[in-house]
MARNUTOR-881495 format. One record per residue: residue number from 1; residue in three letters; x, y, z negated of N, C-alpha, C in turn. Coordinates in Angstrom, 1 decimal, decimal comma. Each point is the difference from the previous one (the first is absolute). Layout:
R:pos:code:n_X:n_Y:n_Z:ca_X:ca_Y:ca_Z:c_X:c_Y:c_Z
R:NUM:ALA:X:Y:Z:X:Y:Z:X:Y:Z
...
***
This chain:
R:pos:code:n_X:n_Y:n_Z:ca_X:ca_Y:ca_Z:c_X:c_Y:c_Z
R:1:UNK:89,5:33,6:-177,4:1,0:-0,8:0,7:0,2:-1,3:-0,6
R:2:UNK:0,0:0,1:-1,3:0,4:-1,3:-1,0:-1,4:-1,3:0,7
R:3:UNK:-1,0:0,4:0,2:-1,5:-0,6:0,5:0,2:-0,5:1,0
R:4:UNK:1,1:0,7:1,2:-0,7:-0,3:0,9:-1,0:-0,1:0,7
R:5:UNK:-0,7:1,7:-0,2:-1,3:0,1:0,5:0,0:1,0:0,7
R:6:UNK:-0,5:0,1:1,0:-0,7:1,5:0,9:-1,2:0,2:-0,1
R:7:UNK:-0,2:1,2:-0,3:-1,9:0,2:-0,1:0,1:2,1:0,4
R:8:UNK:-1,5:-0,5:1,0:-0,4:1,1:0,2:-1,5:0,7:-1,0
R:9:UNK:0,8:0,7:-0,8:-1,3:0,3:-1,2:0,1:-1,2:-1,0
R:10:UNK:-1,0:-0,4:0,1:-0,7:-0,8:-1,1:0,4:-1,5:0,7
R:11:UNK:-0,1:-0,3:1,5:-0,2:-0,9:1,2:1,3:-1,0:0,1
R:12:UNK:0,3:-1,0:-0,5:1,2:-1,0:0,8:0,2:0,0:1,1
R:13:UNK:1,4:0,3:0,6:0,3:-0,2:1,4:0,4:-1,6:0,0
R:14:UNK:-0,1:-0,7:0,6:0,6:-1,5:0,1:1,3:0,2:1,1
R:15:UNK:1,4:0,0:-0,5:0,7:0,2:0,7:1,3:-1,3:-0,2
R:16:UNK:0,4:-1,0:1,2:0,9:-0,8:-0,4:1,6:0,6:-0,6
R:17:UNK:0,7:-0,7:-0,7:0,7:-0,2:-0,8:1,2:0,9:0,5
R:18:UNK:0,2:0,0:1,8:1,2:0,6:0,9:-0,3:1,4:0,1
R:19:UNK:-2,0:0,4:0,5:-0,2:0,8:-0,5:0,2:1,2:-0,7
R:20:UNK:-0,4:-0,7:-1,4:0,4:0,8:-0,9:1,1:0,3:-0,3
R:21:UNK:1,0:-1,0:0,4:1,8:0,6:-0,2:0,4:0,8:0,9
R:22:UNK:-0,8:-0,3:1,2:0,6:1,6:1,2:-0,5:1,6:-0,8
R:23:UNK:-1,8:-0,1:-0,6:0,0:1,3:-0,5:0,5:0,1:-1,0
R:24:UNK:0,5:-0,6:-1,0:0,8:0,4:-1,0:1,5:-0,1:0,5
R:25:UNK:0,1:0,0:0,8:1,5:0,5:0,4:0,2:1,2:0,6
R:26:UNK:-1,0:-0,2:0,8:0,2:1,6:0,8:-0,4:1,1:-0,4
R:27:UNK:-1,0:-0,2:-1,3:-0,5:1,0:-1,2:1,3:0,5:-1,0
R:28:UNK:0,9:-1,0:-0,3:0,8:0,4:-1,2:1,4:0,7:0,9
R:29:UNK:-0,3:-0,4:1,0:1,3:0,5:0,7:-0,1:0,9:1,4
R:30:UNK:-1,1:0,6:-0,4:-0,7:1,4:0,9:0,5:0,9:0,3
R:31:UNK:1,0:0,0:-0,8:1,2:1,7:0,2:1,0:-0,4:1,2
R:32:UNK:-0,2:-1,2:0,6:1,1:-0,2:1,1:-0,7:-1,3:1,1
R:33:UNK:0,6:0,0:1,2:-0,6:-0,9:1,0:0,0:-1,2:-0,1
R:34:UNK:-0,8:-1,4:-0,5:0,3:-1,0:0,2:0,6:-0,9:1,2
R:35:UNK:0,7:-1,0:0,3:0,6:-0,1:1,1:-0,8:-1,4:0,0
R:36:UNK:0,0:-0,7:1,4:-0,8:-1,3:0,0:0,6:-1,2:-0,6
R:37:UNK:1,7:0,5:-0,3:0,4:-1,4:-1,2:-0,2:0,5:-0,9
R:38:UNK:-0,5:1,1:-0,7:-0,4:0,3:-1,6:-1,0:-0,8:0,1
R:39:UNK:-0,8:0,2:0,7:-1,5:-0,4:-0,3:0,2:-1,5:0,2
R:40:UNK:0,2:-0,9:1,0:0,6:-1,3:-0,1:0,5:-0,5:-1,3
R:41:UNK:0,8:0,8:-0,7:0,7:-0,6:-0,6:-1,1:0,4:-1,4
R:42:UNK:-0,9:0,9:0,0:-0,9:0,3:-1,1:-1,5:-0,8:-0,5
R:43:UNK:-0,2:-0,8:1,4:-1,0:-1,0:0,0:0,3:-1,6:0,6
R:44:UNK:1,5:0,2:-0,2:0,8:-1,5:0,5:-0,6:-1,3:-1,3
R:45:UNK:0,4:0,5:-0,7:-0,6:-1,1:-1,6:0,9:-1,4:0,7
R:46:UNK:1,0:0,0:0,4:0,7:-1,3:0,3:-0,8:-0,7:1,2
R:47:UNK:-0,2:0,4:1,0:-0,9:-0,6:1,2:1,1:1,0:1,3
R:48:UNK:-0,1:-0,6:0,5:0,2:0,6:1,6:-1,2:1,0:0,6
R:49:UNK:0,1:1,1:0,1:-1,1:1,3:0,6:0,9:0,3:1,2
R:50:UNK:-1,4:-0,5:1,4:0,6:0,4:1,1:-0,5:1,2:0,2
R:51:UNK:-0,2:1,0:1,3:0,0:1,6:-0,1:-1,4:-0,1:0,6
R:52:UNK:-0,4:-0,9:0,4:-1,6:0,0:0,4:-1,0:-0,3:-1,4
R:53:UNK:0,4:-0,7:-1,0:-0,6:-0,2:-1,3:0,3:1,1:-0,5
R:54:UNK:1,5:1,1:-0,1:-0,2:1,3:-0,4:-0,8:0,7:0,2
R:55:UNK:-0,1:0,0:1,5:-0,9:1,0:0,7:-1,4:-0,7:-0,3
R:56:UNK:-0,3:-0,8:-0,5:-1,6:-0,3:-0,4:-0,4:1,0:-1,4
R:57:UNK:1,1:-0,6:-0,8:-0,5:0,5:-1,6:0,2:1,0:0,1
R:58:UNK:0,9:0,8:1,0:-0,4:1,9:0,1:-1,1:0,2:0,2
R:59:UNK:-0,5:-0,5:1,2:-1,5:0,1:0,4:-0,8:-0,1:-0,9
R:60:UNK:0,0:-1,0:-0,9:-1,0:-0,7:-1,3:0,2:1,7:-1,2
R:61:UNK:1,3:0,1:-0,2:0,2:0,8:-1,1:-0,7:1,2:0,2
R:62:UNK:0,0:0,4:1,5:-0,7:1,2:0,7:-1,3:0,2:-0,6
R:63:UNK:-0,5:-1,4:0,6:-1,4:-0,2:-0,3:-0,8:0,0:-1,2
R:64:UNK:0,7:-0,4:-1,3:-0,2:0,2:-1,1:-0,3:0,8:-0,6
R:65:UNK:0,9:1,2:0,7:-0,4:1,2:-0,9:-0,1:1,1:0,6
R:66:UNK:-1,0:-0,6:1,5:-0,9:0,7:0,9:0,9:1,4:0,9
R:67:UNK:1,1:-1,0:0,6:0,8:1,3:0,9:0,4:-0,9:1,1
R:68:UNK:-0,6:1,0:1,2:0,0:-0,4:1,3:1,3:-0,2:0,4
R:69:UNK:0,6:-1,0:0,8:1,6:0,3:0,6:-0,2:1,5:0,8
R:70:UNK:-1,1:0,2:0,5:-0,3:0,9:1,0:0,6:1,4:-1,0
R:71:UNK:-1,0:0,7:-0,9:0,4:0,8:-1,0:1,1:0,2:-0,7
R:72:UNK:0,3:-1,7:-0,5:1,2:0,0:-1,3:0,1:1,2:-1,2
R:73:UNK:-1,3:0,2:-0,3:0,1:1,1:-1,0:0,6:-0,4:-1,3
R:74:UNK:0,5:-1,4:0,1:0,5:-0,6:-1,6:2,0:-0,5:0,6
R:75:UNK:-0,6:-1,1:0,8:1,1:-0,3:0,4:0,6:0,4:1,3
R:76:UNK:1,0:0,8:-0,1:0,9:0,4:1,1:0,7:-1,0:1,2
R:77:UNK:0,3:-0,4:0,9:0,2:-0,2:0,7:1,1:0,2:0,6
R:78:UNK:1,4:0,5:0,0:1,3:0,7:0,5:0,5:-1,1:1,1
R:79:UNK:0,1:0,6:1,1:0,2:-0,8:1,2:1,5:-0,5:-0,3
R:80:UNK:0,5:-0,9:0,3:1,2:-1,3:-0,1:0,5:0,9:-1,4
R:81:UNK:-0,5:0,4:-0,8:0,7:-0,1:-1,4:-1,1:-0,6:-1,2
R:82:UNK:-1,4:-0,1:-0,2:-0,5:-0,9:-1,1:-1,2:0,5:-0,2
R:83:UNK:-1,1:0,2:-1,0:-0,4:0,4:-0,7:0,4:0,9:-1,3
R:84:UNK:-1,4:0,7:-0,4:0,3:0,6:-0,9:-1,8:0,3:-0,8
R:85:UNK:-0,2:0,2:-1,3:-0,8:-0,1:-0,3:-0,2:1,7:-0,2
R:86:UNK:-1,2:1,0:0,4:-0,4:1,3:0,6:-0,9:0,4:-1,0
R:87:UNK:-0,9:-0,9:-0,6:-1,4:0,5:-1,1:0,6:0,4:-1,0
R:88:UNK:-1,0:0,7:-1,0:0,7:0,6:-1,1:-0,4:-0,8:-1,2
R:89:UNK:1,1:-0,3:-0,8:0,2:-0,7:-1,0:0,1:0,2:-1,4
R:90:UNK:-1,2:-0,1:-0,8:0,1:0,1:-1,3:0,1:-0,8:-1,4
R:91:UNK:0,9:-0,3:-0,4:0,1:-1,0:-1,0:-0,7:-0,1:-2,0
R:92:UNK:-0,8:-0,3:0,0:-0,8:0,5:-0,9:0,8:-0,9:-1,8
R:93:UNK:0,4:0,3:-0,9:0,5:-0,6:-0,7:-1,8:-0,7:-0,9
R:94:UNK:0,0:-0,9:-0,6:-1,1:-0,7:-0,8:0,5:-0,8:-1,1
R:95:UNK:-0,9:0,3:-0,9:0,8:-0,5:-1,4:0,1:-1,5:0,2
R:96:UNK:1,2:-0,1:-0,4:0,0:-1,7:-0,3:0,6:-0,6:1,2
R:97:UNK:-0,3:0,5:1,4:0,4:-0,4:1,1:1,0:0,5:0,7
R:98:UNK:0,2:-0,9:1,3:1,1:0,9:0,5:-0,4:1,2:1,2
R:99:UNK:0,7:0,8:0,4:-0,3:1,0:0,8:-1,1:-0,6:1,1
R:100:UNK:-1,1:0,5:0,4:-0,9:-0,4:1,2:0,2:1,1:1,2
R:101:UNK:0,5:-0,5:1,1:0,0:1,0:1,4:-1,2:0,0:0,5
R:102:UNK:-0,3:1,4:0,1:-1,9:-0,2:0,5:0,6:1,0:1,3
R:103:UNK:-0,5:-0,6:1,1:0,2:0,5:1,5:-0,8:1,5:0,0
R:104:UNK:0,2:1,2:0,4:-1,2:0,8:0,4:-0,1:0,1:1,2
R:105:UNK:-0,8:0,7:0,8:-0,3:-0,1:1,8:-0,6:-0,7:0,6
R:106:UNK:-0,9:-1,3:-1,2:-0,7:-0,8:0,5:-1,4:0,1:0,8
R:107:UNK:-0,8:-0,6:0,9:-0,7:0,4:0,7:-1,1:-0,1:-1,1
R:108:UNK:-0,9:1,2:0,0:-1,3:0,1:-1,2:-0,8:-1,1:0,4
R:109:UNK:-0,4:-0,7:1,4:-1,2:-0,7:0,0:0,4:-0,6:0,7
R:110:UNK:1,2:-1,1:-0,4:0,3:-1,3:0,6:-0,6:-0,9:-0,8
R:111:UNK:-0,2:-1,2:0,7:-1,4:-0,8:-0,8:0,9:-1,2:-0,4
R:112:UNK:-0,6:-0,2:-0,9:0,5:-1,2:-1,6:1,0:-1,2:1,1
R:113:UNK:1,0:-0,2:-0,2:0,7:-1,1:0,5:-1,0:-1,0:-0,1
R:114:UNK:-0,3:-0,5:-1,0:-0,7:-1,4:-0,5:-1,1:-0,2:0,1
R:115:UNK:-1,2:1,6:1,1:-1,0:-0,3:0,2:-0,2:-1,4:1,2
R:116:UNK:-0,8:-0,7:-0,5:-0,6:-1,1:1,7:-0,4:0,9:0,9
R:117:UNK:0,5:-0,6:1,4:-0,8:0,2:1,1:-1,1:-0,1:0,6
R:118:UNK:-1,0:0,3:0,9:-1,2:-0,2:0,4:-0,5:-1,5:0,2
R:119:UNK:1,7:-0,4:0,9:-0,2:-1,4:0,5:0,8:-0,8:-1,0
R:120:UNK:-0,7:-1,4:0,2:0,8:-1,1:-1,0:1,4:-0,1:0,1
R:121:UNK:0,9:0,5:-1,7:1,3:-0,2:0,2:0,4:-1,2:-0,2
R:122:UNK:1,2:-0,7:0,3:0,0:-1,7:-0,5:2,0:0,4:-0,4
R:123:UNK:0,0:-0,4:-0,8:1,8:-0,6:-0,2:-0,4:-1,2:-0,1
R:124:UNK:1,5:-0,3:0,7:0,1:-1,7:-0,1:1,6:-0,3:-0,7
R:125:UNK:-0,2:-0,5:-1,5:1,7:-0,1:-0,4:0,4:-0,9:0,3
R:126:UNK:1,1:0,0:-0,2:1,2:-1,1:0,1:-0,4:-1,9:-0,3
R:127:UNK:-0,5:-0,8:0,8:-0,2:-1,0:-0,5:1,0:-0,7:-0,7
R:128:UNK:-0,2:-0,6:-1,1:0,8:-0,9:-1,3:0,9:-1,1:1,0
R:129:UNK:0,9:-0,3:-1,0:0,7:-1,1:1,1:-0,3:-1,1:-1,2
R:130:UNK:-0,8:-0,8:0,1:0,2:-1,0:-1,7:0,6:-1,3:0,4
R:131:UNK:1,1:0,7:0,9:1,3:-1,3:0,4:0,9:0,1:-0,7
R:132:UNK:0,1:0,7:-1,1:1,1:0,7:-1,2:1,5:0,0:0,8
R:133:UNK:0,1:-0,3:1,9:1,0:0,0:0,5:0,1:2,2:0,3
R:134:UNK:0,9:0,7:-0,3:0,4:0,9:0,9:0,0:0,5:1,1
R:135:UNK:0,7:-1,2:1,0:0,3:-0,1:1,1:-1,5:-0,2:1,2
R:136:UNK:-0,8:-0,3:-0,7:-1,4:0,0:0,5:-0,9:1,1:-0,1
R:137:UNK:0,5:0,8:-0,6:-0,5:1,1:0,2:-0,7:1,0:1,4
R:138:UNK:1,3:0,0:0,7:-0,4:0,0:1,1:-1,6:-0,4:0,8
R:139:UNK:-0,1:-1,0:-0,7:-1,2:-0,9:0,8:-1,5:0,7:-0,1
R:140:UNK:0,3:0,2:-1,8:-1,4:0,6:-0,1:-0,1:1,1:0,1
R:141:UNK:1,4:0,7:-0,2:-0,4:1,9:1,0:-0,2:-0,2:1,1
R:142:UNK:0,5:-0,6:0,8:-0,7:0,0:1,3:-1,4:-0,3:0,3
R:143:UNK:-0,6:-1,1:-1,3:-1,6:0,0:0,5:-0,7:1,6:-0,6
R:144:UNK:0,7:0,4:-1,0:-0,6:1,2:-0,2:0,0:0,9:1,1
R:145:UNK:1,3:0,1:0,3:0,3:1,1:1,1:-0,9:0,0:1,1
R:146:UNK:-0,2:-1,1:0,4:-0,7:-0,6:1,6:-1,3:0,6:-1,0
R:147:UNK:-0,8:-0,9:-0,5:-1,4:0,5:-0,5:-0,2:1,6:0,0
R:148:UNK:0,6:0,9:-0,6:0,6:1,5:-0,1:-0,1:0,9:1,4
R:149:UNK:0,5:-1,3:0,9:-0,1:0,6:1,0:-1,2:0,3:1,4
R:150:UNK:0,0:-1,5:-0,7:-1,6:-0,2:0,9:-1,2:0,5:-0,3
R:151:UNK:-0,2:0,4:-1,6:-1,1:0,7:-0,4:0,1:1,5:0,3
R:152:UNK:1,4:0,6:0,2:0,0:1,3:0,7:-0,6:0,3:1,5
R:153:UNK:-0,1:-0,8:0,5:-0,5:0,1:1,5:-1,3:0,1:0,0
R:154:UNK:-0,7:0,0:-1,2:-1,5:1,0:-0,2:-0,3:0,7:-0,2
R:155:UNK:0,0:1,4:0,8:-0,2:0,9:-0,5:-1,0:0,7:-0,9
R:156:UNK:-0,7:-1,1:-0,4:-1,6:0,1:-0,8:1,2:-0,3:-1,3
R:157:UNK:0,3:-0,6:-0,1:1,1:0,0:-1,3:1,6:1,1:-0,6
R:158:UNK:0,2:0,2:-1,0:0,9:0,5:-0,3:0,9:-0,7:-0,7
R:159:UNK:0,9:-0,3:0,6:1,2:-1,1:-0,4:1,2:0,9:-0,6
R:160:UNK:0,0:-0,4:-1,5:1,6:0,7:-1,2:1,1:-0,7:0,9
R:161:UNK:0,6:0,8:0,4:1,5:-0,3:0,4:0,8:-1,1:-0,6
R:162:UNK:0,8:-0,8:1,1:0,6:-1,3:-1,3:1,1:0,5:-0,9
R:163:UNK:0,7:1,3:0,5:0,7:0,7:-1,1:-0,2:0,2:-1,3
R:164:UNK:-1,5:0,2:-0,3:-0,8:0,4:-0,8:-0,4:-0,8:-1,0
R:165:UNK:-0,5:-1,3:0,8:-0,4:-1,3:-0,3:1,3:-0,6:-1,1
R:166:UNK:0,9:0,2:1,0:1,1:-1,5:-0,8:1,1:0,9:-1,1
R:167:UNK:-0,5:1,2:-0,3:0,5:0,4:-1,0:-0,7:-0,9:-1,4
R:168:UNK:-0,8:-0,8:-0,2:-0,6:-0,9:-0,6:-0,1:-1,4:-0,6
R:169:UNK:1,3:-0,3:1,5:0,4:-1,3:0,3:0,7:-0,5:-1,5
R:170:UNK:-0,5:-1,2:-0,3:0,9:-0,8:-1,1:-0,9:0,7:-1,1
R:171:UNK:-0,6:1,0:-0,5:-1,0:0,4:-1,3:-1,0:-0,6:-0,1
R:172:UNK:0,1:0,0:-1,5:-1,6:-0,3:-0,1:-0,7:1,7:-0,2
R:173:UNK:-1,2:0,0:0,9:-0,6:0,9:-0,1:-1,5:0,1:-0,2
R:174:UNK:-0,7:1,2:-0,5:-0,9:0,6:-0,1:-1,0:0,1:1,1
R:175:UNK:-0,9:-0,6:0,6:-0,3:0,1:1,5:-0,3:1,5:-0,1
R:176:UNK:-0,9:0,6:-0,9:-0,9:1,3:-0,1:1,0:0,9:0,0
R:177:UNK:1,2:-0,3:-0,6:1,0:1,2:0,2:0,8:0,1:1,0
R:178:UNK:-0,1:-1,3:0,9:0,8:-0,2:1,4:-0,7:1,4:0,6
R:179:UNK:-1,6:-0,6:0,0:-0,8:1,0:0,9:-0,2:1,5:-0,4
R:180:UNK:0,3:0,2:-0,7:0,0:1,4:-0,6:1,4:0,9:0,7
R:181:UNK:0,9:-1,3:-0,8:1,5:0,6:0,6:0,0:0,0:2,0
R:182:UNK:-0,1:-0,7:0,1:0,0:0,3:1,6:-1,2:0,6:0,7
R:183:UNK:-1,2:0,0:-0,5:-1,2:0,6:0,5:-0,7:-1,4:0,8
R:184:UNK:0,0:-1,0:-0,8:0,0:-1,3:1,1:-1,6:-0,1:-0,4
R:185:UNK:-1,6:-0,4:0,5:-1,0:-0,3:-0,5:-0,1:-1,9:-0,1
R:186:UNK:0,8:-0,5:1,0:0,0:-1,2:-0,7:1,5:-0,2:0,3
R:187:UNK:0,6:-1,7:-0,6:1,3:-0,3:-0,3:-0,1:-1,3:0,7
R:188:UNK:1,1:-0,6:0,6:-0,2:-1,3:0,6:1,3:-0,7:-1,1
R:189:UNK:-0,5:-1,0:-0,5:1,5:-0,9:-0,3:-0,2:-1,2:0,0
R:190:UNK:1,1:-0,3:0,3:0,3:-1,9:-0,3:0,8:-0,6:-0,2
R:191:UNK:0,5:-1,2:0,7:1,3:-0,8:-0,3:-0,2:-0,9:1,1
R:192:UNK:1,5:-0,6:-0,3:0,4:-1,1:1,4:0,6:-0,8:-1,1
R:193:UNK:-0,1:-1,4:0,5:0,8:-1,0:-0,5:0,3:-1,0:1,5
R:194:UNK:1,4:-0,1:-0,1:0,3:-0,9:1,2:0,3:-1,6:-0,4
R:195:UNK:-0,4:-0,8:0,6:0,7:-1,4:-0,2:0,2:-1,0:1,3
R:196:UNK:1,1:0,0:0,3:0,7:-0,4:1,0:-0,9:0,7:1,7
R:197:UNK:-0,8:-1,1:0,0:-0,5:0,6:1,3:-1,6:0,7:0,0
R:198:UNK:-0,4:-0,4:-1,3:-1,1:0,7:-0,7:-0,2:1,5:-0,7
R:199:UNK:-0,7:0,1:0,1:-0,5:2,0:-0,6:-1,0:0,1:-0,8
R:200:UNK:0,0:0,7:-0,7:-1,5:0,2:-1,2:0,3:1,6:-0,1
R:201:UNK:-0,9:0,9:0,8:-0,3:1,2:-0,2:-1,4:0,5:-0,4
R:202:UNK:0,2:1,1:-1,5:-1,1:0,2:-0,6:-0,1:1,8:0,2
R:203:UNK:-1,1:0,2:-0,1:-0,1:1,1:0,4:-1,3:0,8:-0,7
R:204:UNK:-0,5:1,2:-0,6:-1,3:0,4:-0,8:0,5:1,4:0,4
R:205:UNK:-1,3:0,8:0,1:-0,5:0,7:0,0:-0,9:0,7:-0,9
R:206:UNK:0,8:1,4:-0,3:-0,1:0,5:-1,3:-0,8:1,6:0,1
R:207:UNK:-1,2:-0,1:-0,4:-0,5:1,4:0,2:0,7:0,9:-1,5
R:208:UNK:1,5:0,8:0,5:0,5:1,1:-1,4:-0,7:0,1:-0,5
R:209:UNK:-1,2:0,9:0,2:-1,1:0,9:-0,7:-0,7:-0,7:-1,0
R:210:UNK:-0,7:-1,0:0,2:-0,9:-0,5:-0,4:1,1:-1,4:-1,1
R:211:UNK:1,0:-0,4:0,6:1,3:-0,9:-0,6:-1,3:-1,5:0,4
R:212:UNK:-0,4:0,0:0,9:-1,1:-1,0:0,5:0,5:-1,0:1,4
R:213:UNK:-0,3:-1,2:-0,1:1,0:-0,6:1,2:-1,0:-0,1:1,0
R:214:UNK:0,2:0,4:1,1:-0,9:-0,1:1,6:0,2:-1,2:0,5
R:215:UNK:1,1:-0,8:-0,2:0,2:-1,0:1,0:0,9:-0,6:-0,2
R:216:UNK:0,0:-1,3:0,2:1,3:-1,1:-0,5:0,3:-1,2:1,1
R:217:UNK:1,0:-0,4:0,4:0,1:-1,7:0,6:1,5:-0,4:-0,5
R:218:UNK:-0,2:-1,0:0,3:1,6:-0,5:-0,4:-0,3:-1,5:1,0
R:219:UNK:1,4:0,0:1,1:0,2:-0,6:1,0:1,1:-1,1:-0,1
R:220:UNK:-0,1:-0,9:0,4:0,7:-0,9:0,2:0,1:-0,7:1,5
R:221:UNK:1,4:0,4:0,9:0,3:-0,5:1,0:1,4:-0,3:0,4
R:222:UNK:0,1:-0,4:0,9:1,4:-0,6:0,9:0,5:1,8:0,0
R:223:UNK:1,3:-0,5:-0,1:1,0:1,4:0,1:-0,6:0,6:1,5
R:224:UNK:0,2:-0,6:0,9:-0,3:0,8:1,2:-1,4:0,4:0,3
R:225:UNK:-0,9:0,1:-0,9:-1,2:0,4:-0,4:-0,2:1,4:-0,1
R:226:UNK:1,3:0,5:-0,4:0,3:1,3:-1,2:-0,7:1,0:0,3
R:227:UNK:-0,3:0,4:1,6:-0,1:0,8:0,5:-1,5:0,1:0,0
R:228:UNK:-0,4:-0,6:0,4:-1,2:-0,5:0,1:-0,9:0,4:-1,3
R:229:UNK:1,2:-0,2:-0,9:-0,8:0,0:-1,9:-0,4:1,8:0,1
R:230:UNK:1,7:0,5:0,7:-0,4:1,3:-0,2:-1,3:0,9:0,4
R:231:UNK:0,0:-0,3:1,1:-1,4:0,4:1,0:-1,3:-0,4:-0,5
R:232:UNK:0,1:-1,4:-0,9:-1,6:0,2:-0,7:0,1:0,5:-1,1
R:233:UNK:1,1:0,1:-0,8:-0,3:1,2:-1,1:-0,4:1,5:0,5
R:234:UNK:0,7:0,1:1,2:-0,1:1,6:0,3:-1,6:-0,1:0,3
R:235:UNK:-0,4:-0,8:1,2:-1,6:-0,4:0,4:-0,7:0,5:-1,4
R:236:UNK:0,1:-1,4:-0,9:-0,7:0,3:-1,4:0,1:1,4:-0,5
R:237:UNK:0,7:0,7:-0,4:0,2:1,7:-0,6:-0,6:0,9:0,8
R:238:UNK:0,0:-0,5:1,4:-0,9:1,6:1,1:-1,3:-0,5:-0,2
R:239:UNK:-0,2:-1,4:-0,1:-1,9:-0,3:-0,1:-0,3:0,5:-1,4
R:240:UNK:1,0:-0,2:-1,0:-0,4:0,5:-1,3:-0,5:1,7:-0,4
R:241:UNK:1,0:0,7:1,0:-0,1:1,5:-0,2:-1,0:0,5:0,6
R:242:UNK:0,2:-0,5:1,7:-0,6:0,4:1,0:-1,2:-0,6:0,3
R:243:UNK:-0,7:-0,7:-0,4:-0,7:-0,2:0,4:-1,6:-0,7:-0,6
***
């Protein structure tokens, strides 16, 4: 618990931060029903959680540790009163450390969270804002977002969720461990810089695996260009994978 780690066996589960505080809440507090403001209030971390973002990281939590809504053989389900956590729970003491909760009931031959897919996976993180403004922020999530979105409409591709993605936003990171942690086979990142009615968006292409770059441009146009910028990066990344 101190880690902050889920693992099945030997295997890292990659699980975001809300995640993990729903199953460790509903693990330590299993002798009774959680209610949907426990859980709110257990993966709140000072943010506003509306009940459809609840209702996600239930689904995600589900999935983690391989239990169908359909079954619920871990997590219970109690109609207008909450959840409750159902698997059986053993807490193993370890020298030096602190108590580790190891789940039992898990499925014997669920396959490695962090294996790749058949088809090319791509995450695309959070583009930089290197306007050192805040308030601009906005600008370059939305080119990420839009890009994110448009490369999903291939189904020859497997596109990491931007949930997944912008847990990343503002770090400096590891590309190899991005892709490990998310199951991503390549990483898209870049930056924006705005100036008045001008743009400079950079953009590379990062094979995880290999920590090898597939592809690079960096653009300079009129603000109302923007869109346009987006569409040939996307263009560039499907010629790159696909073709």
């Amino acid at each position: 618990m101190d880690r902050r780690e889920l693992r099945q066996g030997a295997v890292g589960v990659p699980v975001e931060p809300q995640v993990f505080d729903l199953l460790a809440y509903l693990i330590k507090n299993r002798e009774r029903v959680a209610s949907k403001d426990d859980l709110v209030t257990a993966i709140r971390g000072g943010r506003i959680v509306s009940e459809s973002t609840l209702t996600t990281r239930i689904n995600q939590a589900r999935c983690a540790i391989g239990d169908s809504g359909a079954e619920q053989r871990l997590i219970k389900t109690l109609a207008r009163k909450g959840l409750r956590f159902v698997g059986a729970v053993r807490e193993e003491a370890k020298p030096r450390m602190m108590p580790a909760v190891g789940v039992e009931d898990a499925p014997a031959q669920a396959k490695p969270a962090l294996s790749l897919p058949d088809k090319p996976s791509i995450a695309v993180l959070p583009f930089a804002n290197l306007n050192g403004d805040p308030q601009q922020d906005y600008f370059s999530d939305g080119i990420t977002e839009d890009i994110t979105t448009e490369l999903s409409r291939f189904s020859e591709l497997m596109v990491i969720a931007r949930n997944s993605a912008f847990q990343y936003k503002g770090k400096a990171v590891d590309i190899r461990q991005v892709g490990r942690e998310l199951g991503a086979r390549y990483v898209l990142e870049g930056s924006v810089r705005r100036s008045g009615d001008r743009i400079r968006i950079t953009a590379q292409l990062i094979d995880a695996v290999a920590g090898a770059h597939r592809w690079g441009e960096r653009y300079d146009r009129e603000l109302h260009d923007v869109f346009a910028v987006q569409d040939e990066v996307v263009r560039a990344i499907v010629a790159t994978l696909l073709m």
